[in-house]
C-alpha positions as CSV (number, residue, x, y, z in Angstrom):
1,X,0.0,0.0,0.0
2,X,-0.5,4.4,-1.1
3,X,-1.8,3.0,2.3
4,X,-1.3,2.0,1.5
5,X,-0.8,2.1,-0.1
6,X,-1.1,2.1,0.8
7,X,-1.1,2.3,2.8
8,X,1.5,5.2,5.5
9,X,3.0,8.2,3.1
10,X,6.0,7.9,0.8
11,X,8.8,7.9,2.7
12,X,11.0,5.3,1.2
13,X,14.2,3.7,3.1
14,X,16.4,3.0,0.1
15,X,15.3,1.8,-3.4
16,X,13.4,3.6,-5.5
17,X,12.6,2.7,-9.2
18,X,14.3,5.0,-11.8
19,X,10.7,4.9,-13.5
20,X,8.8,6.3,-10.2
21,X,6.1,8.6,-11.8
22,X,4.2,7.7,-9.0
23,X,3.9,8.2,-4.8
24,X,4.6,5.0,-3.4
25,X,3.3,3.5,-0.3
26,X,0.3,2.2,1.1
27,X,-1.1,5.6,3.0
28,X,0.4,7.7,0.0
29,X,-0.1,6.0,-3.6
30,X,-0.7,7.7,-7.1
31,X,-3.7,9.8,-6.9
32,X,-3.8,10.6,-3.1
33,X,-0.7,12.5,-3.1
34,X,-2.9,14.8,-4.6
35,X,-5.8,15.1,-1.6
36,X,-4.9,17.3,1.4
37,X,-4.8,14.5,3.8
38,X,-2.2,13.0,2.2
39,X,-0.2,15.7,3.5
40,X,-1.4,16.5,7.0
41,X,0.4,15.1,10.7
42,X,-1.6,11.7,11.9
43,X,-3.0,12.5,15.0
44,X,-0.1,11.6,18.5
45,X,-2.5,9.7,20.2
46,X,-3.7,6.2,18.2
47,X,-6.7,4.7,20.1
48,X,-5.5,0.8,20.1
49,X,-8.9,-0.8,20.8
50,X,-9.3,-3.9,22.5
51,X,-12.9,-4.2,22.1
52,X,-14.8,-7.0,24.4
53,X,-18.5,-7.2,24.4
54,X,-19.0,-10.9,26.0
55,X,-20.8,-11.9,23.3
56,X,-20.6,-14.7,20.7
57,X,-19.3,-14.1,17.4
58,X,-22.1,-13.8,15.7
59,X,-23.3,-11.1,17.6
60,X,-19.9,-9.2,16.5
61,X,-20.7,-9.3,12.8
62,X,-22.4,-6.1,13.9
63,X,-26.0,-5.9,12.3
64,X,-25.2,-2.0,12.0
65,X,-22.7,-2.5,9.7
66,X,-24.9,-4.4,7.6
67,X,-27.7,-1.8,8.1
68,X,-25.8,1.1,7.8
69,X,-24.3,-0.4,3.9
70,X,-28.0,-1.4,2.7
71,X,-27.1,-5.1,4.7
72,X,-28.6,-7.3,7.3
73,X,-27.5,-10.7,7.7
74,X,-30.4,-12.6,8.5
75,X,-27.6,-15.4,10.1
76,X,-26.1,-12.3,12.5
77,X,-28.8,-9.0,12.4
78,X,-30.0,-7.9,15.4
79,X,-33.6,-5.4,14.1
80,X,-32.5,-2.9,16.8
81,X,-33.7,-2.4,20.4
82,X,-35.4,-5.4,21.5
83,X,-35.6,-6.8,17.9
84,X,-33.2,-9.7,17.5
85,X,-32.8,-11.5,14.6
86,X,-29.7,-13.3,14.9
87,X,-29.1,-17.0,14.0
88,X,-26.7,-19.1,12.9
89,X,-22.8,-18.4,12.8
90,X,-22.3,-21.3,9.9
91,X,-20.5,-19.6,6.9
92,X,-18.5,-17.2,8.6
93,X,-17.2,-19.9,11.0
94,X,-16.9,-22.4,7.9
95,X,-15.0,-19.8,5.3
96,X,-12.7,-19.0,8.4
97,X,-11.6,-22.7,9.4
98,X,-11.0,-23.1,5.4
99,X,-9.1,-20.4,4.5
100,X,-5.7,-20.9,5.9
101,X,-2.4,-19.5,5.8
102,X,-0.9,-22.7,4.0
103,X,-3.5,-22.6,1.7
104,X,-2.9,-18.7,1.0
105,X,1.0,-19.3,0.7
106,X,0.3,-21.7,-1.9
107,X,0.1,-19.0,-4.2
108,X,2.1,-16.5,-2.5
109,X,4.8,-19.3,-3.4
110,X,3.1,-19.2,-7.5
111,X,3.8,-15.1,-7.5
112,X,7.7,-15.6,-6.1
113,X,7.7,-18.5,-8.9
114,X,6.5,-16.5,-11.0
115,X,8.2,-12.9,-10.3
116,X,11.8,-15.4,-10.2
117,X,10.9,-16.1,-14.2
118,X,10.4,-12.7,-14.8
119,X,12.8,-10.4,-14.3
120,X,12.0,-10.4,-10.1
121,X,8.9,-8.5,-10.0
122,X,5.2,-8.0,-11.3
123,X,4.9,-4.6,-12.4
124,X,1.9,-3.5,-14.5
125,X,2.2,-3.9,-18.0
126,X,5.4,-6.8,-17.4
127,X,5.0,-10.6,-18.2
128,X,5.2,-11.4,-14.6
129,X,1.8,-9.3,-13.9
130,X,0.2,-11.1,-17.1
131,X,1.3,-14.3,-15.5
132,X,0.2,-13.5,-12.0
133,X,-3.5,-12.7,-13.6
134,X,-3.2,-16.0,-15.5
135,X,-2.6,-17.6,-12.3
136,X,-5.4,-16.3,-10.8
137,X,-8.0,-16.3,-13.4
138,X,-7.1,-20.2,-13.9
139,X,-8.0,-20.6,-10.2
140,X,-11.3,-18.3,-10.0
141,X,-12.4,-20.4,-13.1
142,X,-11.8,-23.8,-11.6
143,X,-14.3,-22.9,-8.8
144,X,-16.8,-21.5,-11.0
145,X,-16.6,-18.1,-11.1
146,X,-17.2,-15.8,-14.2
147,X,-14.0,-13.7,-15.1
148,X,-13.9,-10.9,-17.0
149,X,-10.4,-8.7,-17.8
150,X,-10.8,-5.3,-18.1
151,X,-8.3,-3.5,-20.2
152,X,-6.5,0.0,-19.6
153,X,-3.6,2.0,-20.4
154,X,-1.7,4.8,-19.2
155,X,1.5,6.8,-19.8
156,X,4.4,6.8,-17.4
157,X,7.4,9.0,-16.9
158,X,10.8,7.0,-16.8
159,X,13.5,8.8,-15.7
160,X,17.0,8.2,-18.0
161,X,19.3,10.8,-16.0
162,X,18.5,12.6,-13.0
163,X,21.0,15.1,-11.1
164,X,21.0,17.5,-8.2
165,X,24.4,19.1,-7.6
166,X,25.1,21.7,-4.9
167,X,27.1,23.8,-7.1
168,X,27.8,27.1,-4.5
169,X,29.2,27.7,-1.8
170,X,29.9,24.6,-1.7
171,X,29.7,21.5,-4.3
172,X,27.9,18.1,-3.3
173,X,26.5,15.9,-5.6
174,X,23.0,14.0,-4.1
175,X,22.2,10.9,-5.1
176,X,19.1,9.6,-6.6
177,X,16.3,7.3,-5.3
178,X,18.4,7.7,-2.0
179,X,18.9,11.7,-1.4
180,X,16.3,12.7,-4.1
181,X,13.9,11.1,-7.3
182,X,11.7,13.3,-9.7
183,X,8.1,14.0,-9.0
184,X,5.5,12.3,-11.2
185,X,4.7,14.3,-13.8
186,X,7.2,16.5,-13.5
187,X,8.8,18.4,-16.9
188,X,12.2,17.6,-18.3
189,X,14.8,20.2,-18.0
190,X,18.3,21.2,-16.6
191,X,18.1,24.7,-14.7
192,X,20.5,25.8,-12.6
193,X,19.5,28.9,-9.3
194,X,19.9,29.9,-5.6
195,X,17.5,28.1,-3.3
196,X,14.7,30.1,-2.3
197,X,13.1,28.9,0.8
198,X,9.5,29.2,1.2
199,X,7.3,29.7,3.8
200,X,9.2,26.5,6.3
201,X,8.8,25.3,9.4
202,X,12.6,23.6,10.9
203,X,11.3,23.3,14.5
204,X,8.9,22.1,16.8
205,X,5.9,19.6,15.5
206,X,7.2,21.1,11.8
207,X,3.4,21.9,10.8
208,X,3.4,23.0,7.4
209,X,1.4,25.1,5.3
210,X,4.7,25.9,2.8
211,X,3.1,27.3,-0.5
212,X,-0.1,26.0,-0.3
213,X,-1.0,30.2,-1.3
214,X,0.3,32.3,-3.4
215,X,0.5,35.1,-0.7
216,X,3.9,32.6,0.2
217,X,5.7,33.1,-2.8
218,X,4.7,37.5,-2.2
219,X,8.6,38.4,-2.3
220,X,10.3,35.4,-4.2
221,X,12.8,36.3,-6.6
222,X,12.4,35.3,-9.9
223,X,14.4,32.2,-11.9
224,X,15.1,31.3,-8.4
225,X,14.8,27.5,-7.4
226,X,11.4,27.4,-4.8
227,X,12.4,24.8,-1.4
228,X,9.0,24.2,-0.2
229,X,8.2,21.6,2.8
230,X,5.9,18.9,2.6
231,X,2.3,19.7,4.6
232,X,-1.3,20.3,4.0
233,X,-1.8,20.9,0.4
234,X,-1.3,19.1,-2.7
235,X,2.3,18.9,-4.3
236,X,0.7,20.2,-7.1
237,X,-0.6,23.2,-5.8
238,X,2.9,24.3,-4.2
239,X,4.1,23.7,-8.0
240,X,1.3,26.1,-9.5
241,X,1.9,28.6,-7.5
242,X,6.1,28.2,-7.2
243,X,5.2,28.5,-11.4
244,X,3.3,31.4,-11.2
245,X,5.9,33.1,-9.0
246,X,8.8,32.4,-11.4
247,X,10.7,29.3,-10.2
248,X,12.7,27.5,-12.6
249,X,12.4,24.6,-10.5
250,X,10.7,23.2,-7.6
251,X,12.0,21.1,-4.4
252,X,9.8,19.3,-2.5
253,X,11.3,18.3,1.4
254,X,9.9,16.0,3.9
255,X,8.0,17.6,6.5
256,X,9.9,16.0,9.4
257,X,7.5,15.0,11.4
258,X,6.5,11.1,12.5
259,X,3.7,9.3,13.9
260,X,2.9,5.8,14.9
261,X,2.5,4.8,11.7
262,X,4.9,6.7,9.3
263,X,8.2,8.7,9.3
264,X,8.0,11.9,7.4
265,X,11.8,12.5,7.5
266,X,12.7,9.5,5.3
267,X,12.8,10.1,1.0
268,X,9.2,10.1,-0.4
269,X,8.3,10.0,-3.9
270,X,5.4,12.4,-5.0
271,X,2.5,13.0,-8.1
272,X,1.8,16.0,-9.3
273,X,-1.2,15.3,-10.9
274,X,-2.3,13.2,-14.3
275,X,-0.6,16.1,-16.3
276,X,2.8,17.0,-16.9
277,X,3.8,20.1,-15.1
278,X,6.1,22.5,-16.7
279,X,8.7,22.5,-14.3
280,X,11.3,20.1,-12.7
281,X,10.4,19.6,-9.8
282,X,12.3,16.9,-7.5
283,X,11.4,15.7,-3.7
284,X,13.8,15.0,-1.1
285,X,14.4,14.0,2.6
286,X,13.6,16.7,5.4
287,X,17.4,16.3,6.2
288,X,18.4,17.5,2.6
289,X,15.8,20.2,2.7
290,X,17.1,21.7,5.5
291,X,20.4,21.6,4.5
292,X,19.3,23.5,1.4
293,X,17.3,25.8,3.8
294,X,20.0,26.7,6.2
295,X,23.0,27.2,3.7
296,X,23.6,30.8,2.7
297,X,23.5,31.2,-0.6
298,X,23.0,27.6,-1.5
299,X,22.8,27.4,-5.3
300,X,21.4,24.0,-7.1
301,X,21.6,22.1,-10.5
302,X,18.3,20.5,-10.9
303,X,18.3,18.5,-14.1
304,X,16.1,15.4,-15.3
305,X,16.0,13.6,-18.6
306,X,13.2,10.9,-19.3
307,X,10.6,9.3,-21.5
308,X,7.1,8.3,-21.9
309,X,6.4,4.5,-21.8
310,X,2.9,3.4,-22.3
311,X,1.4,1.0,-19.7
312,X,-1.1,-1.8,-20.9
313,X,-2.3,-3.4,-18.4
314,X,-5.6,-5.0,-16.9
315,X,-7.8,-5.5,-14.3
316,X,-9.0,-9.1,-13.0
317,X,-12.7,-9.1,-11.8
318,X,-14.3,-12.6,-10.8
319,X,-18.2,-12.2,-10.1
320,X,-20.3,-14.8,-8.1
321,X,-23.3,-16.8,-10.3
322,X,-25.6,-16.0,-7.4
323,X,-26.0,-12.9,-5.3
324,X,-28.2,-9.6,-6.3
325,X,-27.0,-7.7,-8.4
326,X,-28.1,-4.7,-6.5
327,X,-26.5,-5.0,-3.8
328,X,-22.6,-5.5,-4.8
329,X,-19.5,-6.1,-2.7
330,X,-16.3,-5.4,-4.6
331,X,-13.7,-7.5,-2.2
332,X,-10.4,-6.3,-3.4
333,X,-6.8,-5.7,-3.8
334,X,-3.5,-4.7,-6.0
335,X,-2.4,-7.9,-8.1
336,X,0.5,-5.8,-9.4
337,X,4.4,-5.0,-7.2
338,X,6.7,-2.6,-8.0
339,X,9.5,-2.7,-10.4
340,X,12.2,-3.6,-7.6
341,X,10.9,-6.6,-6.0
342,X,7.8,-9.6,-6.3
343,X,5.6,-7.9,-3.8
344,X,5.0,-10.8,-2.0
345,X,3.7,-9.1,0.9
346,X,2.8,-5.7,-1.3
347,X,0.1,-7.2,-2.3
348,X,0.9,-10.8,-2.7
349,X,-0.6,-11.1,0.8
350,X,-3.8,-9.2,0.2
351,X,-4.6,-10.5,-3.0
352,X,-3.6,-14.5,-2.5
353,X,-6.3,-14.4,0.8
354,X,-9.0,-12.5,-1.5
355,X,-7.8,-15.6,-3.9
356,X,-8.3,-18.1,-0.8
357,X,-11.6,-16.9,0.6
358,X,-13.1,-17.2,-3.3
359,X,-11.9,-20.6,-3.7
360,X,-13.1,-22.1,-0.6
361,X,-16.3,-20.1,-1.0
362,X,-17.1,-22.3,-3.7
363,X,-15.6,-25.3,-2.1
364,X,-17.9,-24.8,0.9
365,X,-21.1,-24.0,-1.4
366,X,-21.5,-20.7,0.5
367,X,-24.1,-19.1,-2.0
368,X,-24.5,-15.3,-1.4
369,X,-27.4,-13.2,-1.2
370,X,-25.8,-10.1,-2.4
371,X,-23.2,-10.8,-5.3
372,X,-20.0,-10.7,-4.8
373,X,-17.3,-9.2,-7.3
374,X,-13.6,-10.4,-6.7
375,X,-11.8,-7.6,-8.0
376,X,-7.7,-7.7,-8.2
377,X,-6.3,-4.3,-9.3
378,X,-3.3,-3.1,-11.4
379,X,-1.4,-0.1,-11.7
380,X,-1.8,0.4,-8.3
381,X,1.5,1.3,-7.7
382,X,1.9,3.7,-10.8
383,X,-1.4,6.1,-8.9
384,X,-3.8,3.7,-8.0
385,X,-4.9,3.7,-12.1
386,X,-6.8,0.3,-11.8
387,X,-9.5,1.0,-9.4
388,X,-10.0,4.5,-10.6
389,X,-10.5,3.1,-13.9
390,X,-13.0,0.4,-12.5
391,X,-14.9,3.5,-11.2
392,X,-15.0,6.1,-13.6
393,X,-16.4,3.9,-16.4
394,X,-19.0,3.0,-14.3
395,X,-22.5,4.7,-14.9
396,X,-24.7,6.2,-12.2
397,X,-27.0,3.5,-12.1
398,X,-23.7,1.2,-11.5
399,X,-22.2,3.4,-9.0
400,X,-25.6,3.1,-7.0
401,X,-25.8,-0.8,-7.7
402,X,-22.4,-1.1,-5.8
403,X,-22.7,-1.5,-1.6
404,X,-19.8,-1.6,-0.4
405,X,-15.4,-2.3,-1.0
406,X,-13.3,-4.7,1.0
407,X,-10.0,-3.6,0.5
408,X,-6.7,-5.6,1.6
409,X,-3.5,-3.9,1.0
410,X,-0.5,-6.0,2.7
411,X,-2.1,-8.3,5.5
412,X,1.3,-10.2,6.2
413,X,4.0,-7.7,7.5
414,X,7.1,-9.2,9.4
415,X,6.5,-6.8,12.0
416,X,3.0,-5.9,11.8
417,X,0.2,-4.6,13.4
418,X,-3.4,-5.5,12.8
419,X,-4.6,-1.9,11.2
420,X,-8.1,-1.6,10.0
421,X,-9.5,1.5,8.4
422,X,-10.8,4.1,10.4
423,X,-14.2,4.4,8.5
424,X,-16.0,6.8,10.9
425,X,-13.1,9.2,11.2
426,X,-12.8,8.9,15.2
427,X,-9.0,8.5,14.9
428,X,-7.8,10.5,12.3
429,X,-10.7,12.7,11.8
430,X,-11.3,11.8,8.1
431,X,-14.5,9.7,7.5
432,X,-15.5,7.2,4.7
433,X,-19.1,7.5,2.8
434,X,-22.0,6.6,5.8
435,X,-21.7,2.7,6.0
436,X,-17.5,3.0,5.9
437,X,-18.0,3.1,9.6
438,X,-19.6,0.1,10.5
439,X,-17.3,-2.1,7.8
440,X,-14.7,-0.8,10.3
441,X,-17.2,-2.0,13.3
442,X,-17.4,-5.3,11.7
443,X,-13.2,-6.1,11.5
444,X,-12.9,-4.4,15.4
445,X,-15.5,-6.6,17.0
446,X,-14.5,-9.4,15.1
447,X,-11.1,-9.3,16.4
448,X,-12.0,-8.3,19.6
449,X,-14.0,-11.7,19.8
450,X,-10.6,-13.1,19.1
451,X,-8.9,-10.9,21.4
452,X,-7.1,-9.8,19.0
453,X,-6.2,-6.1,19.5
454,X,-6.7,-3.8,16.6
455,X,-5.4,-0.3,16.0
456,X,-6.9,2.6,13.5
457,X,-5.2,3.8,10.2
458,X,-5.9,7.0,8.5
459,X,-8.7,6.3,6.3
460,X,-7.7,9.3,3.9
461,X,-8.0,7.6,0.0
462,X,-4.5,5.9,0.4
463,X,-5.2,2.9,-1.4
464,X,-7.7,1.1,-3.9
465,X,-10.7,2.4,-2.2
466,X,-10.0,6.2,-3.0
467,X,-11.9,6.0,-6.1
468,X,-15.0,4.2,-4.4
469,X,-15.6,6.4,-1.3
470,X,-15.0,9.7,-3.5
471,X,-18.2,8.5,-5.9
472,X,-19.9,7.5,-2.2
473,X,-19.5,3.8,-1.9
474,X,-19.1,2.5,1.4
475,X,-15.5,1.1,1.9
476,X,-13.0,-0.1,4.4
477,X,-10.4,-2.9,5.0
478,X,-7.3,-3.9,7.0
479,X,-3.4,-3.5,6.4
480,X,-0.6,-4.7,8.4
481,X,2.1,-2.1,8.4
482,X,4.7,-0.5,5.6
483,X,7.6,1.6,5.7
484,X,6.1,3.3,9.2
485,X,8.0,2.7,11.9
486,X,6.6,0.1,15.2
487,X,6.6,2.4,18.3
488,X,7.1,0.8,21.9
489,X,3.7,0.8,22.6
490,X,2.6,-1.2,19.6
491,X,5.2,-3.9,20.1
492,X,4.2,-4.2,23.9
493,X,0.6,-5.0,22.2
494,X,1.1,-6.7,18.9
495,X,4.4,-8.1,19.5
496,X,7.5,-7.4,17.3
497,X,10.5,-5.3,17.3
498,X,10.0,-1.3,18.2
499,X,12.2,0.8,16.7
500,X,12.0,-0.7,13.1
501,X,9.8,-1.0,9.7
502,X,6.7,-2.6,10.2
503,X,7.7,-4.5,6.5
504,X,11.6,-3.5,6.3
505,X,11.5,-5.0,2.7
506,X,8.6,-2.4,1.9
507,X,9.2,-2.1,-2.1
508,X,12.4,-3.7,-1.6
509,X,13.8,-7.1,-3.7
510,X,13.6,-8.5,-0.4
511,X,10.1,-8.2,-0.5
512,X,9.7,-12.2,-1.1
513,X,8.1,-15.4,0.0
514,X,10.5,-14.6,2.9
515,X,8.7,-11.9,4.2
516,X,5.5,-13.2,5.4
517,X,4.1,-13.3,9.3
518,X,2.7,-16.3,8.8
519,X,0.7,-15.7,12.1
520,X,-0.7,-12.4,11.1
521,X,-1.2,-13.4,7.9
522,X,-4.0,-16.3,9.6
523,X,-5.3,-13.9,11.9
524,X,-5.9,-11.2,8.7
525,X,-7.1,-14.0,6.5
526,X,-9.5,-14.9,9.4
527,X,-11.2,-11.2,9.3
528,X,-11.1,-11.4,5.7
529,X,-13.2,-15.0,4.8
530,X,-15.6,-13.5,8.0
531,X,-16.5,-9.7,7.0
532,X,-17.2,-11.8,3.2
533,X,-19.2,-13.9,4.5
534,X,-20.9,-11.3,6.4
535,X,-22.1,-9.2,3.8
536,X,-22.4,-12.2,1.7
537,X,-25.1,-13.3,4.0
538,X,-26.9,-10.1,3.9
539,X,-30.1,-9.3,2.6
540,X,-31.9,-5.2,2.7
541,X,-34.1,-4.8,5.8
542,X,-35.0,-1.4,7.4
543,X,-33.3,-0.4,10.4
544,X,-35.3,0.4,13.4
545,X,-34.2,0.8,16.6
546,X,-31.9,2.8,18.9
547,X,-28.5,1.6,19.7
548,X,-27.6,-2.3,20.6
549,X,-30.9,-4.7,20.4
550,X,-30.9,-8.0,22.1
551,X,-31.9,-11.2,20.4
552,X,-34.5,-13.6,21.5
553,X,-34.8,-16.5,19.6
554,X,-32.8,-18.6,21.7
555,X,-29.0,-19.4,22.2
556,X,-27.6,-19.6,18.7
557,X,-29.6,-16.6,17.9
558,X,-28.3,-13.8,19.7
559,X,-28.6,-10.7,17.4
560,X,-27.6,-7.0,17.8
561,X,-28.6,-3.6,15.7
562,X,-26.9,-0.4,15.1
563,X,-29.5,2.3,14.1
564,X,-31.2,5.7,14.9
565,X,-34.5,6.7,14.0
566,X,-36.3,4.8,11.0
567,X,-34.3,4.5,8.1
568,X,-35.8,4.4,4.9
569,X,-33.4,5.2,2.1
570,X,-32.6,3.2,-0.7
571,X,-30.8,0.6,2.2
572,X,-33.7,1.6,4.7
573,X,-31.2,3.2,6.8
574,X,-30.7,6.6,7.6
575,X,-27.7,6.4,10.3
576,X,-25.3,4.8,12.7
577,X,-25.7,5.3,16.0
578,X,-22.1,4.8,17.8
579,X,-23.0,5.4,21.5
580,X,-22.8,1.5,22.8
């Protein structure tokens, strides 16, 4: 992930690709370097929820989440207050003894096989990505599933030569994908000026608002080279107005900052849009920018030389027979890695547990009520280009026909923690479309029923379900950790190693079969088959009710409800009540 990915920002440890027109990560891919999130400190406080309701894990699947997406499982709903309906636990409790971590490394080991026999990696638009869709559409057809490919193509910068040389007072000559890498999108060129700081912040919690006006840039010199600092708006809105002003050339720095789940001092690559600017414009670490910053007269060579390659590329989609059609689940993830390594656990992991929970679907006749589309993306990590595709050629009547999106970016980290989205924007104060919050309900109170502590990540667009909750579609999903780095607190409650990567190969070549908790990986996989068969299971009721309702069928039937007033929308719901 992006995060996303993708899922944490783009701060990158070491290698970056030459041909990085893209952010990487899992919180800061493609298109949400663009959105202002992307650029904003995480909160300092994460709420790490150990939920524990005493109840059975049925009761967990949280009715409201169902409710609140246009769902009720008639095996788990709860009607509201005083209004069980619950029942039986069966398919979620089947899928989740079937789907396994030896069965999902299975193909994890197919994708290192077949990354090894081409050229280490499966990058959109290579032979190893063909192959890993062959792969998968071979197994998705063998359980009966109806496939479909759905064709796209982009443009990508590749960068040939890349240089930025301190030429005065001093001479130093940075070095790229470690000191520095051109932004996506950003112009060819070799210009040559003083560093013109504008509008930083070296000190303190290093909140930024660095060109994100054009009052910023009042008294900049012309033909001067603008040093702006990562923070609040979109790189390509520092650009624009660093343009207008009369830079020759823009540098991006770090911001500086850290939170518990990413480190905004490290290199970060980052977009500038889906059009080419006019300007170099480069982005660097927050320990180069300052450097630049605090230099007198600190002149720069900023020069890039590339080309355009053309992507084509596809996405894999696998529908159910059964299911309504009106009421679709996308369950997804990235089926392409970056150029440097086989992205076994970016997103290998993700992807071979969708695979897993499909197959053994079939295997354990679990028919849905509401259809189901398997959906594995590419060009993910060139902007997220996949899933926005999917969406955009979508018509409104399509848009309204689609529920909900399960998205898994990276679900096996070697150091991980058990992240799940945070749908109703408690954590990081940026919500998903009504409904993204009880998806998140339904991963936090199934883990807690394991007690299995969770912990929230931004829920900013970071990953394949940008393009879903920006045309309204319900969304969430779970991720197990990037580039961020494991604080002491998480690694007294998840286990691991504090002070390090949550994935250390992170869009590395050591990102390989290797790489896998195969613990976490279980425990992920576990959430994943269950939250499917959840909304598989569900079927449109309206909400009634106030808060939790208590069953009364009998034991085996204990149900709960979310719900606030009488909801009759097209889902017959018209909120989530969160007081519990």
């Amino acid at each position: 992930m992006g995060v996303h990915r993708k899922r944490e920002d783009s701060s990158i440890a070491s290698s970056l690709p030459r041909n990085r027109g893209v952010v990487s990560g899992t919180l800061c891919r493609g298109h949400h370097s663009r959105r202002p999130d992307c650029h904003s400190p995480m909160k300092e406080q994460y709420m790490i929820q150990r939920r524990k309701f005493g109840i059975t894990v049925g009761a967990t699947l949280a009715t409201g989440a169902l409710i609140a997406v246009g769902f009720a499982g008639p095996a788990y709903a709860g009607g509201g207050k005083g209004h069980g309906h619950g029942g039986d636990k069966s398919a979620s409790a089947q899928l989740r003894k079937a789907v396994t971590a030896k069965g999902i490394t299975k193909h994890l080991q197919a994708l290192q096989n077949i990354a090894d026999a081409n050229d280490g990696n499966r990058a959109a638009g290579t032979s190893g990505h063909a192959a890993s869709v062959d792969y998968f559409e071979k197994q998705l057809k063998k359980a009966g599933y109806v496939t479909s490919r759905q064709a796209f193509s982009y443009d990508k910068s590749v960068v040939d030569t890349a240089v930025l040389d301190l030429v005065a007072p001093t001479t130093e000559t940075f070095t790229y994908g470690v000191d520095f890498v051109e932004a996506s999108n950003a112009s060819e060129g070799d210009v040559t000026g003083l560093i013109e700081a504008v509008d930083i912040n070296l000190t303190g919690d290093r909140a930024s608002t660095s060109g994100c006006e054009a009052e910023d840039f009042a008294n900049f010199t012309e033909n001067n080279i603008a040093l702006v600092q990562r923070g609040t708006c979109d790189f390509r809105v520092k650009a624009d107005n660093a343009l207008a002003a009369g830079a020759v050339g823009v540098i991006i720095f770090n911001q500086g900052n850290a939170s518990e789940t990413e480190d905004r001092s490290a290199l970060f690559a980052g977009a500038l849009g889906e059009t080419i600017f006019s300007l170099p414009v480069a982005t660097t670490t927050f320990a180069l920018g300052e450097t630049l910053a605090t230099t007198e007269g600190a002149e720069v060579r900023l020069a890039f030389d590339a080309h355009i390659e053309t992507v084509n590329t596809f996405n894999l989609l696998a529908d159910t027979k059964k299911g309504d059609p009106n009421k679709l689940l996308v369950v997804g993830g990235h089926l392409d890695s970056v150029p440097e390594g086989p992205g076994i656990n970016d997103n290998g992991s993700g992807t071979a547990s969708i695979l897993e929970t499909a197959i053994q679907m079939s295997k354990k006749h679990i028919v849905p009520k509401n259809k189901i589309r398997f959906a594995f993306w590419s060009g993910e990590e060139d902007g997220l280009l996949g899933s926005n595709h999917y969406v955009a050629q979508l018509t409104p009547e399509q848009i309204a026909q689609h529920a909900a999106n399960l998205n898994f970016d990276m679900t096996g980290s070697p150091n991980a923690v058990r992240f799940v989205y945070d749908g109703d924007g408690d954590a990081f104060g940026t919500e998903g479309p009504e409904g993204s919050d009880a998806i998140e309900a339904v991963f936090n109170d199934y883990f807690a029923s394991q007690n299995l502590a969770t912990e929230p990540t931004a829920f900013d667009g970071r990953s394949d379900y940008f393009a879903f909750i920006e045309n309204g579609i319900p969304a969430g999903g779970l991720f197990s950790g990037a580039e961020g780095i494991k604080s002491e607190a998480q690694a007294e409650i998840f286990g691991g190693t504090a002070g390090e990567a949550y994935d250390p190969c992170y869009h590395a070549e050591c990102d390989d079969i290797n790489n896998i908790n195969q613990e976490v990986l279980g425990q992920m996989a576990d959430a994943i088959a269950h939250a499917t068969a959840v909304y598989a299971d569900a079927k449109v009721i309206k909400g009634h009710g106030k808060g939790w309702g208590k069953g009364h069928h009998g034991k085996g039937h204990y149900g709960k409800g979310y719900g606030k007033g009488h909801g009759h929308d097209k889902f017959g719901y018209k909120g989530y009540d969160k007081g519990r």
